[in-house]
py3Dmol code that shows the C-alpha trace and the ligand (Angstrom):
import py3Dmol

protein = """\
ATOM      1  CA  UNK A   1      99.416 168.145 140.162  1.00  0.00           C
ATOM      2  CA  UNK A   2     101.553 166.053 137.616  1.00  0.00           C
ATOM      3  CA  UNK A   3     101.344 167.005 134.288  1.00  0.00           C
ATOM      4  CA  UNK A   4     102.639 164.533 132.536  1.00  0.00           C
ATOM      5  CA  UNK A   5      99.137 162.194 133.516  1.00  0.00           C
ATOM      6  CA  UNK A   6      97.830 163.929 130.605  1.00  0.00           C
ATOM      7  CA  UNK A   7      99.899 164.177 127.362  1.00  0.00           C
ATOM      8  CA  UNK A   8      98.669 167.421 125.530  1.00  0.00           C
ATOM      9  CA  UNK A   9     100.312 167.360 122.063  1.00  0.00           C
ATOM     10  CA  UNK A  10      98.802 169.920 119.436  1.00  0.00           C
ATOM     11  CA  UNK A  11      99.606 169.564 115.816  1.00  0.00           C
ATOM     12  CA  UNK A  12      98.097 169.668 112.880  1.00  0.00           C
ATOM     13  CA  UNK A  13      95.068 171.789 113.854  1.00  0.00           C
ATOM     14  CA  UNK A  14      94.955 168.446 116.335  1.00  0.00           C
ATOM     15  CA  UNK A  15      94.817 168.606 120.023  1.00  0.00           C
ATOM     16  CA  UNK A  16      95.893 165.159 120.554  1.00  0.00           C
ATOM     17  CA  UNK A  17      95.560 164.360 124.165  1.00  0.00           C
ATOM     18  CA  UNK A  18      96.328 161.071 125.863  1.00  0.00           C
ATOM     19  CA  UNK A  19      95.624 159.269 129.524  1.00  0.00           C
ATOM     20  CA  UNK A  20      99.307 158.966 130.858  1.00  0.00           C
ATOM     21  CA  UNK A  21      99.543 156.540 133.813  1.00  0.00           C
ATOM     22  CA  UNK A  22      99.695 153.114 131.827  1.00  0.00           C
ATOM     23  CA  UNK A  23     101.208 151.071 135.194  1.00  0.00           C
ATOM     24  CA  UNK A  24      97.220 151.283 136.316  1.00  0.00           C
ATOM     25  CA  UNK A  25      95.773 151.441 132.842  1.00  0.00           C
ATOM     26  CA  UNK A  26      95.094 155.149 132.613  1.00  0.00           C
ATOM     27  CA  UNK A  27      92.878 155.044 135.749  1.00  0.00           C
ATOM     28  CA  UNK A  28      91.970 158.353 137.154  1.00  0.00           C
ATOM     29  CA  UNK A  29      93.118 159.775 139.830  1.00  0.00           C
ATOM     30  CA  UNK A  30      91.638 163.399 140.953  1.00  0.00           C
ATOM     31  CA  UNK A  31      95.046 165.079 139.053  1.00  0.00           C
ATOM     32  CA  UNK A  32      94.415 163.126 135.814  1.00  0.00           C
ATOM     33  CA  UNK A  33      90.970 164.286 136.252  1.00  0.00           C
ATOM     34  CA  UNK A  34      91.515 168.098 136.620  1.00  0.00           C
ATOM     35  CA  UNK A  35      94.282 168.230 134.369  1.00  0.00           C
ATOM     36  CA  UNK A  36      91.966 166.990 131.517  1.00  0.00           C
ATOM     37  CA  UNK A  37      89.305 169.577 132.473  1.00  0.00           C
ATOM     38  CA  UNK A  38      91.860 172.166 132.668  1.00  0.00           C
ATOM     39  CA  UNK A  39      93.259 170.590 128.637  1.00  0.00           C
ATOM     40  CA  UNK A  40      89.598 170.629 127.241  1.00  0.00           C
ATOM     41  CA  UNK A  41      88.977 174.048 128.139  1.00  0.00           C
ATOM     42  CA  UNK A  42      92.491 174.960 126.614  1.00  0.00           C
ATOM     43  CA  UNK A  43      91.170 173.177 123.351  1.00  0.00           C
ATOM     44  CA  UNK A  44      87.928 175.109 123.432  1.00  0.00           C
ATOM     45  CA  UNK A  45      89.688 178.417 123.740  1.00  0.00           C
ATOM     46  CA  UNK A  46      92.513 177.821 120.735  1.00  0.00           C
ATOM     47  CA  UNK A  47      90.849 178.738 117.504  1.00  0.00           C
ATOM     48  CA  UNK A  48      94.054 176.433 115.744  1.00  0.00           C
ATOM     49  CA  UNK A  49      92.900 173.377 117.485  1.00  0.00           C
ATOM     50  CA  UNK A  50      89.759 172.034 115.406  1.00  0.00           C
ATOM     51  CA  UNK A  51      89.589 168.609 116.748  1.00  0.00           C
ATOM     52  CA  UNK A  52      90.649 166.487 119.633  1.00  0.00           C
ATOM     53  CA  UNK A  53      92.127 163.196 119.441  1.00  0.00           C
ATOM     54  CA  UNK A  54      91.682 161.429 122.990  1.00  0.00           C
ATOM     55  CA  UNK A  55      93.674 157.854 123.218  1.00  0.00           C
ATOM     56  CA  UNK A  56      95.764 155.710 126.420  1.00  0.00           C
ATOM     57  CA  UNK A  57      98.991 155.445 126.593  1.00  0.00           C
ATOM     58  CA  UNK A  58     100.643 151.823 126.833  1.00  0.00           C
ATOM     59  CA  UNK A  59      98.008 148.849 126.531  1.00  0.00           C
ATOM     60  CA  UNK A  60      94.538 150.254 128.210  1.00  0.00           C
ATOM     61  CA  UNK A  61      92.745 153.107 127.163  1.00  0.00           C
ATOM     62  CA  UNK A  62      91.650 153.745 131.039  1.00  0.00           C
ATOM     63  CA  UNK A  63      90.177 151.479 133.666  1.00  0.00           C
ATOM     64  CA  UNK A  64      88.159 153.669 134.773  1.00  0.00           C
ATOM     65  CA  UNK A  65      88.498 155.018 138.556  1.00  0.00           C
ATOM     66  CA  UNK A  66      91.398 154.523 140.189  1.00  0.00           C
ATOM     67  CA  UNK A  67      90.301 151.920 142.913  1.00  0.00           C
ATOM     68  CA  UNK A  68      93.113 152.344 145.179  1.00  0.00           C
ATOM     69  CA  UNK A  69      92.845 156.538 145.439  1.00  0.00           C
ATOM     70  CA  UNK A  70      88.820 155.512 145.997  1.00  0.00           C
ATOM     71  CA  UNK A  71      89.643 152.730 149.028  1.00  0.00           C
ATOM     72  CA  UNK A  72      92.465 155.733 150.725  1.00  0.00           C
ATOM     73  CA  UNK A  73      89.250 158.140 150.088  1.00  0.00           C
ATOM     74  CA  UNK A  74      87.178 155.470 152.043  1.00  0.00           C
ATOM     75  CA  UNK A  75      89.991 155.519 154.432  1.00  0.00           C
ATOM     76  CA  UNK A  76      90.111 159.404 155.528  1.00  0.00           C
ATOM     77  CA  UNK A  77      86.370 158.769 156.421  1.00  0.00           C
ATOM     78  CA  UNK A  78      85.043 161.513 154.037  1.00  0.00           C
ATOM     79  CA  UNK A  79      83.251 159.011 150.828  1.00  0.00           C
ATOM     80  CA  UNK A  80      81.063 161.249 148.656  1.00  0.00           C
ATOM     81  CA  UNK A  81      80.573 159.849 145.850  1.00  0.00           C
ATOM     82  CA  UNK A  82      77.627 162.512 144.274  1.00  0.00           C
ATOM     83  CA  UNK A  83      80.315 164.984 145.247  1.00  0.00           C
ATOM     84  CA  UNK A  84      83.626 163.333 143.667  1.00  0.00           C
ATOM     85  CA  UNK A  85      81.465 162.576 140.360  1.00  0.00           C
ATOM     86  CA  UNK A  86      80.586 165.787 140.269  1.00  0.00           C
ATOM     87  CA  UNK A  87      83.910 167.521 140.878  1.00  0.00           C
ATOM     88  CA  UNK A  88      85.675 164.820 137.942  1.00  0.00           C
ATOM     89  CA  UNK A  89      83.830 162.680 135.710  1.00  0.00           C
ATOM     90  CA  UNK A  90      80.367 164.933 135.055  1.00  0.00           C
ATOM     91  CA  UNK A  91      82.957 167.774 134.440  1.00  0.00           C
ATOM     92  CA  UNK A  92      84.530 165.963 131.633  1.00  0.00           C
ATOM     93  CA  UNK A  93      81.448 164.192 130.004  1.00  0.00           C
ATOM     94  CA  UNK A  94      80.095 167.978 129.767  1.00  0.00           C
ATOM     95  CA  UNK A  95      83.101 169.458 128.187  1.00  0.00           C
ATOM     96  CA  UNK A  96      83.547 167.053 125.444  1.00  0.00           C
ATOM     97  CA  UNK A  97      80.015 167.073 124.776  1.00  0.00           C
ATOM     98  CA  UNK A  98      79.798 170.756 124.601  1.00  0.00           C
ATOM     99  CA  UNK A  99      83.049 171.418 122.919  1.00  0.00           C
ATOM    100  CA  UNK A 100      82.167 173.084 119.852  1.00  0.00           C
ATOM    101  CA  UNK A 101      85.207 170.936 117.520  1.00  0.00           C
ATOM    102  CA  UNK A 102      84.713 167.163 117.284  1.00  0.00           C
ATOM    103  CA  UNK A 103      86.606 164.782 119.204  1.00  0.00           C
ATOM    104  CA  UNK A 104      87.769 161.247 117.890  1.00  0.00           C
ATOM    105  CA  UNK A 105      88.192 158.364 120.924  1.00  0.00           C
ATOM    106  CA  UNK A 106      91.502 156.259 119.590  1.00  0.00           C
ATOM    107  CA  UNK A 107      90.253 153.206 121.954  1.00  0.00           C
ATOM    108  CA  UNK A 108      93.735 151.073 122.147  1.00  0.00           C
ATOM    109  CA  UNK A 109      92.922 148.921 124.534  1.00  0.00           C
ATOM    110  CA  UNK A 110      90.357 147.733 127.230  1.00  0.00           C
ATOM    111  CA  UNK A 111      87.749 150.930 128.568  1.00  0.00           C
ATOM    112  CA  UNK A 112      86.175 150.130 132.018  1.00  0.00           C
ATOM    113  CA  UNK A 113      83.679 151.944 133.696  1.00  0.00           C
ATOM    114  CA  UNK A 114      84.288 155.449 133.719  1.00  0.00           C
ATOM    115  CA  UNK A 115      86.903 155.218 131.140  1.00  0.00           C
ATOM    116  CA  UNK A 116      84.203 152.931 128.895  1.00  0.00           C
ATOM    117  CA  UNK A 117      82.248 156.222 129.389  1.00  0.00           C
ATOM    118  CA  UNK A 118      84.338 158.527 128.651  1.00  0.00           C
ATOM    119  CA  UNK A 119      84.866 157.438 125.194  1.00  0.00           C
ATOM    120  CA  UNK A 120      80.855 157.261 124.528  1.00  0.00           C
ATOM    121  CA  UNK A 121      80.906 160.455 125.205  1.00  0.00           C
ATOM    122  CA  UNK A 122      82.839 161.309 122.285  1.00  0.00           C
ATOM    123  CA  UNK A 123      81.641 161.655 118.641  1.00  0.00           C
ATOM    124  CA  UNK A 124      83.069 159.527 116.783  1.00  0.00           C
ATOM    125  CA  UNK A 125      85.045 156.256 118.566  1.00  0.00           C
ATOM    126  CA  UNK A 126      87.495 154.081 117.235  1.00  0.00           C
ATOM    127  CA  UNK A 127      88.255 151.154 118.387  1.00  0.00           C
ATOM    128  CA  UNK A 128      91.833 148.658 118.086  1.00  0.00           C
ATOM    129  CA  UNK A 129      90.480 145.077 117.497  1.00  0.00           C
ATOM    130  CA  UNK A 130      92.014 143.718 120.576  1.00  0.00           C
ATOM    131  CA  UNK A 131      89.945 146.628 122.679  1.00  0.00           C
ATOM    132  CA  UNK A 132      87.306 145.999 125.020  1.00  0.00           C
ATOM    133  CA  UNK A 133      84.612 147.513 126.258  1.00  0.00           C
ATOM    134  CA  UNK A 134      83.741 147.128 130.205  1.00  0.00           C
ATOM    135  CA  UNK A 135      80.303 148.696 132.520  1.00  0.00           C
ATOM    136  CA  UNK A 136      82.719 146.990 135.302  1.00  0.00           C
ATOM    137  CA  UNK A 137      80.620 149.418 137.592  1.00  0.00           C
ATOM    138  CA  UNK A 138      78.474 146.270 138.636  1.00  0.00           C
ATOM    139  CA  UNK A 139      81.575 144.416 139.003  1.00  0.00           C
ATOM    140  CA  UNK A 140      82.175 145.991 142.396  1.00  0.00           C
ATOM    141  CA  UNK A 141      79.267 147.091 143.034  1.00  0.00           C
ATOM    142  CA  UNK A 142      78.452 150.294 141.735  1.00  0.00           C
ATOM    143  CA  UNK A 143      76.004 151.982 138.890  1.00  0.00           C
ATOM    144  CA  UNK A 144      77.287 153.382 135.547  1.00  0.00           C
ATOM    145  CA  UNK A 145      78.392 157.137 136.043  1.00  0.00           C
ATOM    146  CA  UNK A 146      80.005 159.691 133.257  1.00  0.00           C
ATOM    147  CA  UNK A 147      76.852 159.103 131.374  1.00  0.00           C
ATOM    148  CA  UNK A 148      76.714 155.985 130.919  1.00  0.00           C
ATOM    149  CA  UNK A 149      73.093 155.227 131.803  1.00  0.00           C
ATOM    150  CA  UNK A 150      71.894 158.217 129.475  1.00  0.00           C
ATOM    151  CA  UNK A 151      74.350 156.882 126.228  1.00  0.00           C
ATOM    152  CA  UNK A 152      74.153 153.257 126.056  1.00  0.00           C
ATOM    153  CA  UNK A 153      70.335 153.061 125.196  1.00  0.00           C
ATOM    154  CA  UNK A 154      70.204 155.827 122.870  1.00  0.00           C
ATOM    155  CA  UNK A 155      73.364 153.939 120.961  1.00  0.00           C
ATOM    156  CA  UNK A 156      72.611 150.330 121.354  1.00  0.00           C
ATOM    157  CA  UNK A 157      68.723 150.343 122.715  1.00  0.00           C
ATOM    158  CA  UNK A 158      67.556 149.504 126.019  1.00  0.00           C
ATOM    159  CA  UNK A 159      67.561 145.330 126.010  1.00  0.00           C
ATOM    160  CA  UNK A 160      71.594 145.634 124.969  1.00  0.00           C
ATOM    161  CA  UNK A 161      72.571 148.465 127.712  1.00  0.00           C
ATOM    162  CA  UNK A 162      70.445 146.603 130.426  1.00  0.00           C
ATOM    163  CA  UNK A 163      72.619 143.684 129.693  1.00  0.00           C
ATOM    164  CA  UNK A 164      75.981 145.716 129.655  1.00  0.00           C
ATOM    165  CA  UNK A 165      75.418 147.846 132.935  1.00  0.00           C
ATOM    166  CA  UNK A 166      73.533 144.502 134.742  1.00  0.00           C
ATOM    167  CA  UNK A 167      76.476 141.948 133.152  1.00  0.00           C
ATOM    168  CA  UNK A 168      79.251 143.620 133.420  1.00  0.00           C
ATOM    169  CA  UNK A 169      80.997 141.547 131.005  1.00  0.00           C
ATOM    170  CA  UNK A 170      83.551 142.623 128.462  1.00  0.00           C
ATOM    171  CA  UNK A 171      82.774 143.384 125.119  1.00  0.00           C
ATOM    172  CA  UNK A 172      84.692 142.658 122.130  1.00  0.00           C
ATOM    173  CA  UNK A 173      85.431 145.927 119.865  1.00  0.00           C
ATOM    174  CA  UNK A 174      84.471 144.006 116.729  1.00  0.00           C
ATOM    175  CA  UNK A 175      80.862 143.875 118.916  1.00  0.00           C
ATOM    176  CA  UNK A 176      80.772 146.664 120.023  1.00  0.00           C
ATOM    177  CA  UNK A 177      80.900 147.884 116.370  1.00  0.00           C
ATOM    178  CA  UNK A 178      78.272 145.242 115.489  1.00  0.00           C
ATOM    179  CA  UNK A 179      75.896 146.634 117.524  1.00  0.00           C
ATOM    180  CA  UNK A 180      76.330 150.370 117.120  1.00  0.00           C
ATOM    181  CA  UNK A 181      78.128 151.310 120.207  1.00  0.00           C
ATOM    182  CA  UNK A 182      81.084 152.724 118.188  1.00  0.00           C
ATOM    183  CA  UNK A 183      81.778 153.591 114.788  1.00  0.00           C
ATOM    184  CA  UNK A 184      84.174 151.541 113.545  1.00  0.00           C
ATOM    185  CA  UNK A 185      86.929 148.773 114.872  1.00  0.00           C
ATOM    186  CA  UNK A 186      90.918 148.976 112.986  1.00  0.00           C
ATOM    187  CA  UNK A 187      93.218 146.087 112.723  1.00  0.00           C
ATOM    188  CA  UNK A 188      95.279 146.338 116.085  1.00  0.00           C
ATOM    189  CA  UNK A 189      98.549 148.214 115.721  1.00  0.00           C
ATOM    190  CA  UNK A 190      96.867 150.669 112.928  1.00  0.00           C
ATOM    191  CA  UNK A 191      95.423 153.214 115.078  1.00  0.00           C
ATOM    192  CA  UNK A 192      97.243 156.177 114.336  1.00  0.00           C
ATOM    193  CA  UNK A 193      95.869 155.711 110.407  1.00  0.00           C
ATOM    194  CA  UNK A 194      92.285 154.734 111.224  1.00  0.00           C
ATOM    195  CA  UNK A 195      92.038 156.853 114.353  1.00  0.00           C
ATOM    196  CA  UNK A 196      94.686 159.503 114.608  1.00  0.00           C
ATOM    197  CA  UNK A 197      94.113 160.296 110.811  1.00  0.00           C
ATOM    198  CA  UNK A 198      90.596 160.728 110.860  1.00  0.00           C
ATOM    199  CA  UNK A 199      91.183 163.567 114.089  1.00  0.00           C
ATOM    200  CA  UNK A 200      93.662 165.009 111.354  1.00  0.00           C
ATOM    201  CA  UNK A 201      91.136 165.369 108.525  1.00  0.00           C
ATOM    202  CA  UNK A 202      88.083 166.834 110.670  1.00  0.00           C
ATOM    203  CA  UNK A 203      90.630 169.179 111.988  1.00  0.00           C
ATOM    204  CA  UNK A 204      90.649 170.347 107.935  1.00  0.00           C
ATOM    205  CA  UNK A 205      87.002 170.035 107.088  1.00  0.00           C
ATOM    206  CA  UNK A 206      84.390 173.043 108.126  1.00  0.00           C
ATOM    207  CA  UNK A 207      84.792 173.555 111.772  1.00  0.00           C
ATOM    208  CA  UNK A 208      81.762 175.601 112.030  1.00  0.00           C
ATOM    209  CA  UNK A 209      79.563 173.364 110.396  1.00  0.00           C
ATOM    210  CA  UNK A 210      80.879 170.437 112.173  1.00  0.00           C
ATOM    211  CA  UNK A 211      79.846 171.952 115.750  1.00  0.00           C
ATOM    212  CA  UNK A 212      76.392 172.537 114.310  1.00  0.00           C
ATOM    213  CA  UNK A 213      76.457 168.695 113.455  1.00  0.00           C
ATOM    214  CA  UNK A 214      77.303 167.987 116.436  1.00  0.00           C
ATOM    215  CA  UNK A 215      74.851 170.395 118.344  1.00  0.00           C
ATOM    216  CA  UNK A 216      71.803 168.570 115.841  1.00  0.00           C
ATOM    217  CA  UNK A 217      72.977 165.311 117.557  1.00  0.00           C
ATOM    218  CA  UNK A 218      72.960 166.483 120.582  1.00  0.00           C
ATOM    219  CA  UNK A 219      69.386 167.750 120.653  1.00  0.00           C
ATOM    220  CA  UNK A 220      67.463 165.083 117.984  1.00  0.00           C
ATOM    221  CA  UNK A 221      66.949 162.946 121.005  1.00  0.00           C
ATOM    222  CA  UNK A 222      64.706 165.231 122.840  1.00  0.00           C
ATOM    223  CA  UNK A 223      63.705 167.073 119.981  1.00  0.00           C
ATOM    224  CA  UNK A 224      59.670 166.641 118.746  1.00  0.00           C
ATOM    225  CA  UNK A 225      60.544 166.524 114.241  1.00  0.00           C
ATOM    226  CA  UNK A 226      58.962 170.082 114.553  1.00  0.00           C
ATOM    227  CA  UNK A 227      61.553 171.403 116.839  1.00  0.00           C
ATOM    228  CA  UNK A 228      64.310 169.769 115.054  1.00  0.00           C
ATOM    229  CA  UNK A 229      63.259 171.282 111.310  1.00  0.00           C
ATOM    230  CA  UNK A 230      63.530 174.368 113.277  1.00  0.00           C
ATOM    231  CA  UNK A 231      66.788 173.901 114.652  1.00  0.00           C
ATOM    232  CA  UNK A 232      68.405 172.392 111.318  1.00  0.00           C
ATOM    233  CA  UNK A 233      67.017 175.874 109.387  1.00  0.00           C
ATOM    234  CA  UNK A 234      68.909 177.864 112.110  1.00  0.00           C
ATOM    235  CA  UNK A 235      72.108 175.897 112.047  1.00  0.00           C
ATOM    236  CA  UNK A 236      71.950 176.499 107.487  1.00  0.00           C
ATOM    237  CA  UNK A 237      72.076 179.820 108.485  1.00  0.00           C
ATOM    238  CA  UNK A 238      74.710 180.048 110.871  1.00  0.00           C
ATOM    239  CA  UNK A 239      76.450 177.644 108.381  1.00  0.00           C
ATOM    240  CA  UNK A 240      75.626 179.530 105.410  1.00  0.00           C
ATOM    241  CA  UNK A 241      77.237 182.830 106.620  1.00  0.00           C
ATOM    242  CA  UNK A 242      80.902 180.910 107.588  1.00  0.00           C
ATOM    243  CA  UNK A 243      83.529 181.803 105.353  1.00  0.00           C
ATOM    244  CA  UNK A 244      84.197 177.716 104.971  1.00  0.00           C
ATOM    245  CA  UNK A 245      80.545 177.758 103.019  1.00  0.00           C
ATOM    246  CA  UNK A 246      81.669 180.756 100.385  1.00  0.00           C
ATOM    247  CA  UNK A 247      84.901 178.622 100.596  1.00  0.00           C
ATOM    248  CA  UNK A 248      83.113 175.366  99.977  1.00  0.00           C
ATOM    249  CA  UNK A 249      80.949 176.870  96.587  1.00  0.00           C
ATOM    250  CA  UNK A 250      83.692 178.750  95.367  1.00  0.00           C
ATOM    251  CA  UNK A 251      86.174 175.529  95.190  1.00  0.00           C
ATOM    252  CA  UNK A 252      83.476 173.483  93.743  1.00  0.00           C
ATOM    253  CA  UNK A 253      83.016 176.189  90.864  1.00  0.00           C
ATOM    254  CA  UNK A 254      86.479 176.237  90.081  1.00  0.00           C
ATOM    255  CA  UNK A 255      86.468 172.694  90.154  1.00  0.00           C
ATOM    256  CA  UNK A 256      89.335 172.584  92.595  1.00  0.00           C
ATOM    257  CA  UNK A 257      90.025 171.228  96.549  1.00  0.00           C
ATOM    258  CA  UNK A 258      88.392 173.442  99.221  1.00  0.00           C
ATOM    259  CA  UNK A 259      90.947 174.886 102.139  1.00  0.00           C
ATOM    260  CA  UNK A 260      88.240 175.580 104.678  1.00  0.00           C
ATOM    261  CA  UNK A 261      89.943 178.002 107.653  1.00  0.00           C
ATOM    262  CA  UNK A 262      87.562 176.687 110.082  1.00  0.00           C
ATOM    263  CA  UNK A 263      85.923 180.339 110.007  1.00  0.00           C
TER     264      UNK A 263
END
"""
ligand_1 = """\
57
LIG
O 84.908 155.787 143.266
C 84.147 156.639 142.847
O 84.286 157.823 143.104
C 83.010 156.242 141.947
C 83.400 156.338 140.548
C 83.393 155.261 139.773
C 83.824 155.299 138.389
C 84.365 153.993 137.893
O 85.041 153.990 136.896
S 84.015 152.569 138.772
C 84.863 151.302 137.835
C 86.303 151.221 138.192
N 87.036 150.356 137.283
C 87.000 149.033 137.376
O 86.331 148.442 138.191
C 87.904 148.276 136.414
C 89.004 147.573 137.173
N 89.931 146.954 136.271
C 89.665 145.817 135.623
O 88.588 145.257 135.701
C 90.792 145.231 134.811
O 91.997 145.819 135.231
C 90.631 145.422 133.282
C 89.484 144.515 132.786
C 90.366 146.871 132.910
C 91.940 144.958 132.589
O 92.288 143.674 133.051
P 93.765 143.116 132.804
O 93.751 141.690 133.262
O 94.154 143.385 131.411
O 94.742 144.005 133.717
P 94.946 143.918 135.307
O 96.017 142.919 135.609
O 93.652 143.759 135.994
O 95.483 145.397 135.615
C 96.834 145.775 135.366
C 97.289 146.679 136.471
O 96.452 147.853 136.494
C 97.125 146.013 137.842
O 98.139 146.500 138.672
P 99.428 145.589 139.006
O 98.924 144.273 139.523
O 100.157 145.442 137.681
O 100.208 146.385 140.003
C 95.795 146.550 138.317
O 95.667 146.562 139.716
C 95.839 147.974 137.767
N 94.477 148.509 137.596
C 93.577 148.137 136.653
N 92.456 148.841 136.813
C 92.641 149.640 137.868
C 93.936 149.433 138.374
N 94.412 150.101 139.439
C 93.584 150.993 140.026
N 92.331 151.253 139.578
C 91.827 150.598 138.518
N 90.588 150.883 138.066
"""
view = py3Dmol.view(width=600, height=400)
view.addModel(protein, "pdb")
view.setStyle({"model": 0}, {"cartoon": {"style": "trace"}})
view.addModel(ligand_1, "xyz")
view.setStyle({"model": 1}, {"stick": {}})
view.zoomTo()
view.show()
């Protein structure tokens, strides 16, 4: 397995991690796939990486699956597709969603189908204006996959995912934005400020209380108000005995600038 289709760069208390084969626009193969399973579980096991920052390299952020590995697959006889989904993408949408450190999408270019994904997956995605946003799925025939079906209607309501997974058709970032599908769009060329830097500040702020944040997302959806009052009292707790929370009062008392550990 090459290496080098995953750039894994820590720094900062950043694991900054980037989709390396820009001649097919970050496509994945089944080695860029495994080597960013094997990465994220490398970030989840370093206690000095307390966020990710996940970005292309060259003009796409990824394309999504690499259509010429699929056609040899068809070749060789053997197509399972519940099977390859399940060894690759369902793998990766699982890790970054249960990664307890938040993980910042740099989108720098177009994101089609799996790729597209991908980056919903993530918790907080930024987009370069001249990105775009592709369920190209339908485009050859296929359904959305890496979650795809289960993001886009909690983010942008059922009418507007119907249309994107049906449609196919790209979407602007400064839409996307519009409509809620991603946080925020940066003037093109500026995404190591607007992207990069905001990987480098949650990688400062309270990592404990940031996985709770993200573990309140996770579960509001399914959650009756009942359940999540419940679940919000028992995350203040675990939050409330982190040494970032006695960090947090103390600096505020002494009217100076918290340095939370991420304990
Ligand atoms: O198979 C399974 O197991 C099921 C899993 C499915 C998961 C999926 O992700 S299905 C969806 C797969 N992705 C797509 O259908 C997207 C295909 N790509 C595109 O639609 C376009 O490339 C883009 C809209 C993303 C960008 O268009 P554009 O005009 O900027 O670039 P381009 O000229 O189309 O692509 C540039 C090169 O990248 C080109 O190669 P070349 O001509 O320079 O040698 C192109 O073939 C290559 N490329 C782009 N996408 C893929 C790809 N090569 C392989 N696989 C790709 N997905």
């Amino acid at each position: 397995m090459s290496a080098d289709c995953i750039l894994f760069e820590p720094g900062d208390g950043v694991a900054r991690i980037t989709l390396n084969r820009p001649d097919v626009l970050n496509s994945f193969d089944k080695a860029m796939a495994a080597r960013l399973i094997e990465v994220l579980a490398r970030v989840a096991d370093d206690g000095s990486l307390r966020s990710v920052y996940l970005t292309g390299a060259g003009r796409a952020f990824c394309a999504g699956q690499d259509l010429a590995e699929a056609v040899a697959r068809e070749g060789r006889g053997v197509v399972d597709f519940a099977e390859h989904l399940r060894r690759t993408y369902n793998p990766i949408v699982r890790a970054i969603r249960a990664l307890p450190k938040p993980v910042v999408c740099g989108v720098n270019g177009a994101a089609a189908g799996a790729g597209a994904n991908i980056a919903l997956a993530c918790d907080l995605v930024i987009a370069s204006a001249d990105a775009k946003f592709i369920q190209a799925f339908i485009n050859i025939g296929l359904v959305p996959d890496s979650g795809g079906s289960w993001f886009l209607p909690r983010l942008v309501g059922t009418a507007r995912a119907t249309a994107l997974m049906m449609l196919g058709q790209p979407l602007s970032a400064t839409d996307a934005a519009a409509m809620g599908l991603i946080y925020k769009v940066v003037p093109a060329g500026t995404l190591e400020e607007g992207g990069y830097q905001v990987a480098r500040q949650l990688a400062a702020q309270p990592t404990q209380a940031l996985a709770l944040i993200k573990k309140l997302l996770d579960r509001t959806g399914q959650n009756t108000l009942e359940q999540q009052l419940e679940l919000e009292a028992e995350s203040q707790a675990a939050a409330g005995r982190s040494a970032d929370y006695a960090e947090g009062v103390r600096a505020f008392l002494e009217k100076r600038k918290p340095a939370f550990a991420g304990s």
